[in-house]
GUGUSE-781484 format. One record per residue (C-alpha): residue number from 0; x, y, z; residue in one letter. Coordinates in Angstrom, 3 decimals. Layout:
// residues N
+-----+----------+----------+----------+---+
:   k :       c1 :       c2 :       c3 : r :
+-----+----------+----------+----------+---+
: NUM :        X :        Y :        Z : A :
...
+-----+----------+----------+----------+---+
This chain:
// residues 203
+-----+----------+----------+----------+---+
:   k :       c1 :       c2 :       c3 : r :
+-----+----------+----------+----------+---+
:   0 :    3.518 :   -2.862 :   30.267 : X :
:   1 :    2.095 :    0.112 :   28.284 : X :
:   2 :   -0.728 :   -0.089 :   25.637 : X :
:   3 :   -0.155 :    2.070 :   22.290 : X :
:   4 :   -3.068 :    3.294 :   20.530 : X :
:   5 :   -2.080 :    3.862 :   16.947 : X :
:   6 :   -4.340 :    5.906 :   14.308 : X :
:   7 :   -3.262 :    4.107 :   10.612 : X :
:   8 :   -4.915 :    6.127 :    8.000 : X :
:   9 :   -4.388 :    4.601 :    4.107 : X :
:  10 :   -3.360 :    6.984 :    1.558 : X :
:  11 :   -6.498 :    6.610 :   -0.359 : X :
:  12 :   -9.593 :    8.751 :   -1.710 : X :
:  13 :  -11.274 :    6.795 :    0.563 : X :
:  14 :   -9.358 :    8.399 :    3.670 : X :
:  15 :  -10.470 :    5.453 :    5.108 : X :
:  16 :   -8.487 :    4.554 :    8.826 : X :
:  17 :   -8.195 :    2.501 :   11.945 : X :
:  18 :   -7.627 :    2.671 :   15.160 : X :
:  19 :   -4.944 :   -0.297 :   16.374 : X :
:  20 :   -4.131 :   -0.732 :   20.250 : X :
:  21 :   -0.907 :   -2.908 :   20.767 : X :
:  22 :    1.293 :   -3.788 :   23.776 : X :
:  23 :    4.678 :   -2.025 :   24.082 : X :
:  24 :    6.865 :   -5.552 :   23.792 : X :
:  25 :    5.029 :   -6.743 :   20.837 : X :
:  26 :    6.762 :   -6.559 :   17.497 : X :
:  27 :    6.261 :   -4.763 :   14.266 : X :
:  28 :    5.508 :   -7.977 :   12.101 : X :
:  29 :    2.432 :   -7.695 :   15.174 : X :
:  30 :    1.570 :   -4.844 :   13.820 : X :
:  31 :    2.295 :   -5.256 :   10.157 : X :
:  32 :    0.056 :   -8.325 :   10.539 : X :
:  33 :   -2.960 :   -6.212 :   12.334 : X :
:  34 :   -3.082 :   -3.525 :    9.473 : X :
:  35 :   -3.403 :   -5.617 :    6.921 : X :
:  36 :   -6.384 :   -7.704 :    8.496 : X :
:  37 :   -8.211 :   -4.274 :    9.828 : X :
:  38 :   -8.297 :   -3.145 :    6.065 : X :
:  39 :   -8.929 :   -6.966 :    4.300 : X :
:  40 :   -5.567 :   -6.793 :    2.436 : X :
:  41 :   -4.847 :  -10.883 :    2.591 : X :
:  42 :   -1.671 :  -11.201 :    0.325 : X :
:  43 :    1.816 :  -11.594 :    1.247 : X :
:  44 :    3.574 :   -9.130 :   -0.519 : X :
:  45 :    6.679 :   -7.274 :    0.507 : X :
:  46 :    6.250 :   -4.219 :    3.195 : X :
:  47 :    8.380 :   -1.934 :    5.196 : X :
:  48 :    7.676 :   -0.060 :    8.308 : X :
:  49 :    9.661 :    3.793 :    8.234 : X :
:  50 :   10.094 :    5.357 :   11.506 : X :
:  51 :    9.053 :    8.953 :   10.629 : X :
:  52 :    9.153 :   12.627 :   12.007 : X :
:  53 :    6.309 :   15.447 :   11.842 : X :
:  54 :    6.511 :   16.070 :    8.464 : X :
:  55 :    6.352 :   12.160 :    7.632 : X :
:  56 :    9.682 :   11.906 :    6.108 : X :
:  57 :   11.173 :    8.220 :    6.020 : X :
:  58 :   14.287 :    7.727 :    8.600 : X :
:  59 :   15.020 :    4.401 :    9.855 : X :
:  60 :   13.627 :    1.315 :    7.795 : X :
:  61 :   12.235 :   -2.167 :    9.505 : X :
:  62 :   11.377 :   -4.305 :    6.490 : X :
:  63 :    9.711 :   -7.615 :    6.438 : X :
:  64 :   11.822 :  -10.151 :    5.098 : X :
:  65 :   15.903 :   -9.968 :    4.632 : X :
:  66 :   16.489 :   -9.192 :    1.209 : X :
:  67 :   20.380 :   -9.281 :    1.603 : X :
:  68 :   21.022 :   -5.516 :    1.603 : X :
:  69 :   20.018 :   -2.567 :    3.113 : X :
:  70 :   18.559 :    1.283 :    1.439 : X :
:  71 :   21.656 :    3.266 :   -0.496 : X :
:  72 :   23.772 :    0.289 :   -0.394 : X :
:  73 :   23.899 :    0.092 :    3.390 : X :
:  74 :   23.985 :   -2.903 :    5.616 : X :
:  75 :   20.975 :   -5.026 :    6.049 : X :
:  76 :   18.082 :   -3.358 :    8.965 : X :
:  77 :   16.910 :   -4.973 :   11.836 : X :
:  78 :   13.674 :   -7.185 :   10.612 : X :
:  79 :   10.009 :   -6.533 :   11.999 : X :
:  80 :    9.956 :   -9.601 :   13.762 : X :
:  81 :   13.290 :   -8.947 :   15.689 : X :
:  82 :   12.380 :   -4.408 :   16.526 : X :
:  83 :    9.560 :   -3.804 :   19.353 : X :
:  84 :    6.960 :   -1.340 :   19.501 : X :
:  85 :    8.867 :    0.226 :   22.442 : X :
:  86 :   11.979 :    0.174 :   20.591 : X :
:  87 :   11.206 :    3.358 :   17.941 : X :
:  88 :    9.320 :    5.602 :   20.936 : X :
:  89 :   10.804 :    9.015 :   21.081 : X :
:  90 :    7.411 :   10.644 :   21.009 : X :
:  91 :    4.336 :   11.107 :   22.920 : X :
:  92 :    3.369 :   11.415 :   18.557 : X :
:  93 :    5.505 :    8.973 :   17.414 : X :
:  94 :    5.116 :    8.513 :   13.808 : X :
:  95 :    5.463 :    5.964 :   10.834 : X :
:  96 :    4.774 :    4.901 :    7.667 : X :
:  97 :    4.285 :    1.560 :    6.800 : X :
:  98 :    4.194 :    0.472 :    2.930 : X :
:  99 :    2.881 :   -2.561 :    1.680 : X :
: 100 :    3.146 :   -4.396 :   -1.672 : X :
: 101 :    5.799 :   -2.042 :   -3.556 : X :
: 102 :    4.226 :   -2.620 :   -7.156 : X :
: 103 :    1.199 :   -1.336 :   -6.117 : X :
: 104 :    2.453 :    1.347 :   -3.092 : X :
: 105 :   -0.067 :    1.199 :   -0.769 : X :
: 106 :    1.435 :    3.643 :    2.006 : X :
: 107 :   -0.093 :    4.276 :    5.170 : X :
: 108 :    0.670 :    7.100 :    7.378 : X :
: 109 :    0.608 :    5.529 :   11.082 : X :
: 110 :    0.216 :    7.871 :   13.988 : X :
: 111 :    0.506 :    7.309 :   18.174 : X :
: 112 :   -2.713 :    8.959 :   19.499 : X :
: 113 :   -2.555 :    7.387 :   22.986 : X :
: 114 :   -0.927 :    5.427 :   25.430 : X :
: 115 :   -2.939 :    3.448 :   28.307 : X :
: 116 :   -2.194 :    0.710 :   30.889 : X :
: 117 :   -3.609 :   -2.521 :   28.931 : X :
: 118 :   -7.158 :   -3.792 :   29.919 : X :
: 119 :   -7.171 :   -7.509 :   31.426 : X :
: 120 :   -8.620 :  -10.006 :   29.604 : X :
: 121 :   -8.003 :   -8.413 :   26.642 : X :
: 122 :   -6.288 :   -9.442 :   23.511 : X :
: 123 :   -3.957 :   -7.374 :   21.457 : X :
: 124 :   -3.036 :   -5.885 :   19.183 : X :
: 125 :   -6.555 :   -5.126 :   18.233 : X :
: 126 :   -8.915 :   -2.303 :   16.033 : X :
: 127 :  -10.695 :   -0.274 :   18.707 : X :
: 128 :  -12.052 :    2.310 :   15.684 : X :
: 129 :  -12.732 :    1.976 :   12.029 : X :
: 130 :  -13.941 :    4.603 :    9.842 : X :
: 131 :  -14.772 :    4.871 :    6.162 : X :
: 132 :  -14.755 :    1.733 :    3.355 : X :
: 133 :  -11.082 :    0.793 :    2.793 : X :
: 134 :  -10.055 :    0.114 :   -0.616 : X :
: 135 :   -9.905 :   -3.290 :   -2.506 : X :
: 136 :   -5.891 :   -4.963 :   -2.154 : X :
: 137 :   -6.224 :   -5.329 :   -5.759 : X :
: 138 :   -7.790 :   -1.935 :   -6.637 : X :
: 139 :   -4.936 :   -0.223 :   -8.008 : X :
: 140 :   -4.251 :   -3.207 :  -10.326 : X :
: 141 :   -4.510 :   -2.256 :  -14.093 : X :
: 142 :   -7.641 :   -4.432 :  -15.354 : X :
: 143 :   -5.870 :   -5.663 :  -18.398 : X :
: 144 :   -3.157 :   -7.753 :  -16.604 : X :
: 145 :   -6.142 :   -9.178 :  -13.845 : X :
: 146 :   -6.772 :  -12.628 :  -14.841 : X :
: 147 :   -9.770 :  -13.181 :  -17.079 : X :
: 148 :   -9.295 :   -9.985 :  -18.804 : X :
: 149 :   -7.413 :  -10.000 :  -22.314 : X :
: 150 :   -8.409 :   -6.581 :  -23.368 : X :
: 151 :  -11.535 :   -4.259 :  -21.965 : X :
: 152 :  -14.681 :   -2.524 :  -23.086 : X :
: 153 :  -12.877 :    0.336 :  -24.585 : X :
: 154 :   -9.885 :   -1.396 :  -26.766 : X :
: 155 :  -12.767 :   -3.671 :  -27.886 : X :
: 156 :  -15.027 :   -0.662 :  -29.004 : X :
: 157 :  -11.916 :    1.067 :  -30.713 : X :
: 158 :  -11.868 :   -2.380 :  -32.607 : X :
: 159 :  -15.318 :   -2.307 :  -33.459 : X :
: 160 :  -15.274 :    1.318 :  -34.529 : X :
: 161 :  -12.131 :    0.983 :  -36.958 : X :
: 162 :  -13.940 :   -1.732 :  -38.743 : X :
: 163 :  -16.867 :   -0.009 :  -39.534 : X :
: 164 :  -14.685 :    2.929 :  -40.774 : X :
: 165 :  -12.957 :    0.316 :  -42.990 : X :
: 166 :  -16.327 :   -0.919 :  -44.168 : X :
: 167 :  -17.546 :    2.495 :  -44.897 : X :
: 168 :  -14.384 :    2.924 :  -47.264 : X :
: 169 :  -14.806 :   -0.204 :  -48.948 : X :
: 170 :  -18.610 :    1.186 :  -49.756 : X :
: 171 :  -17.447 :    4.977 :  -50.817 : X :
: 172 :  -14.767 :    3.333 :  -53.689 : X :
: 173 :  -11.887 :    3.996 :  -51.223 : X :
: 174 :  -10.622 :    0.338 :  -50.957 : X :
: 175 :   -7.901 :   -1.717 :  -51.804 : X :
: 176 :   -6.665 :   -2.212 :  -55.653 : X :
: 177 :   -7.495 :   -4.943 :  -56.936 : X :
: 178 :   -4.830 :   -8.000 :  -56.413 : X :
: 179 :   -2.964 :   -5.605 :  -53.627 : X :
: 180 :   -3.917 :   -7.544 :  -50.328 : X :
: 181 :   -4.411 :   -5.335 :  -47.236 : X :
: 182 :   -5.093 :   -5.962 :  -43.387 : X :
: 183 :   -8.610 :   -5.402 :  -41.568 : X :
: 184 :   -7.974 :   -2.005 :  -41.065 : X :
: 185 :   -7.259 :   -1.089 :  -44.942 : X :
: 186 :   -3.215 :   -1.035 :  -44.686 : X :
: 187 :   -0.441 :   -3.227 :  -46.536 : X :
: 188 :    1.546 :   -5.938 :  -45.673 : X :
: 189 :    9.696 :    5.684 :   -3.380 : X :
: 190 :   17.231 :    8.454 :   10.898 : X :
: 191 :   17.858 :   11.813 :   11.701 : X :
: 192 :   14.277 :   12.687 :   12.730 : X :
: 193 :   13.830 :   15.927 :   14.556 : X :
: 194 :   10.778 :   17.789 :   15.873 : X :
: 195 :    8.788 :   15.215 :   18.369 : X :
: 196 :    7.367 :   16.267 :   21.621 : X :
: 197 :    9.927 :   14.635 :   23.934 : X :
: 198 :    8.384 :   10.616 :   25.521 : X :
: 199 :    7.731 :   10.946 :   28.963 : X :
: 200 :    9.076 :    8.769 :   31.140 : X :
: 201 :    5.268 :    7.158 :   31.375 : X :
: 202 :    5.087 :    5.683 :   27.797 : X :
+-----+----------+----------+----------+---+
């Protein structure tokens, strides 16, 4: 049994990342599942794990749930819960990306950085390293359609100031004729990989 070490860095101003050891014979949806608790993303939305090359293009995909048909047309991948770790390790750098929540695109760039016998007593997979503030699940989410928010500061102040402009006409003569009836605002009715340092025979 082999312990990876992967580094998972979010594609974020925060360039927040973790750390993530996991056994060799555990599965994707393992690690899919460890991600998204190291950086406090608790939905359940749709995600895909790509296994990548050096210049993080997207080969082979391992998606989360069966959605009846596969990328161009093709036939339907192999699921995270049914691929191992071990089973995408051509590399002593393997790569991936992982993508979660396709409305929102959060992608994460997911890196092998070591490879260790596992420690006894120990439970995996597990964060072993966390830096920086990861971003809110939710962050990317435009305000107007979060619940509790009809309409924002700014539409409401573009309201405000349209009014006033109206009132100002009324005062300066510039309103409607008399009998003509107007409105409030003064008008009528996102395999082939190449280029990995060969696995040795160790990981």
């Amino acid at each position: 049994m082999r312990i990876y070490r992967f580094r998972v860095l979010i594609e974020d101003k925060s360039e927040a990342f973790r750390d993530i050891e996991i056994r060799n014979e555990q599965s994707f949806l393992d690690l899919h599942k460890a991600i998204k608790k190291a950086f406090g993303f608790k939905g359940e939305e749709m995600a895909s794990f790509y296994v990548s090359d050096d210049g993080w293009g997207r080969g082979t995909e391992i998606p989360l749930a069966d959605l009846g048909f596969g990328e161009d047309g093709g036939p339907v991948p192999a699921l995270m819960h049914e691929v191992l770790i071990s089973d995408h390790m051509r590399s002593t750098k393997q790569r991936y990306i992982y993508v979660y929540d396709f409305l929102l695109n959060w992608n994460f760039m997911v890196e092998l950085v070591h490879a260790a016998e596992p420690v006894k007593g120990k439970r995996y997979p597990q964060v072993v390293l966390s830096q920086g503030e990861a971003p809110g699940e939710m962050s990317r989410m435009d305000p107007l359609l979060l619940p509790g928010n009809d309409t924002d500061d700014e539409g409401e102040n573009m309201r405000e100031e349209a009014e006033e402009i109206y009132d100002a006409d009324e005062d300066m003569g510039h309103g409607a004729d008399e009998g003509e009836e107007h409105d409030e605002f003064g008008h009528g009715e996102d395999d082939g990989l190449s280029g990995h340092e060969q696995l040795p025979e160790e990981y």
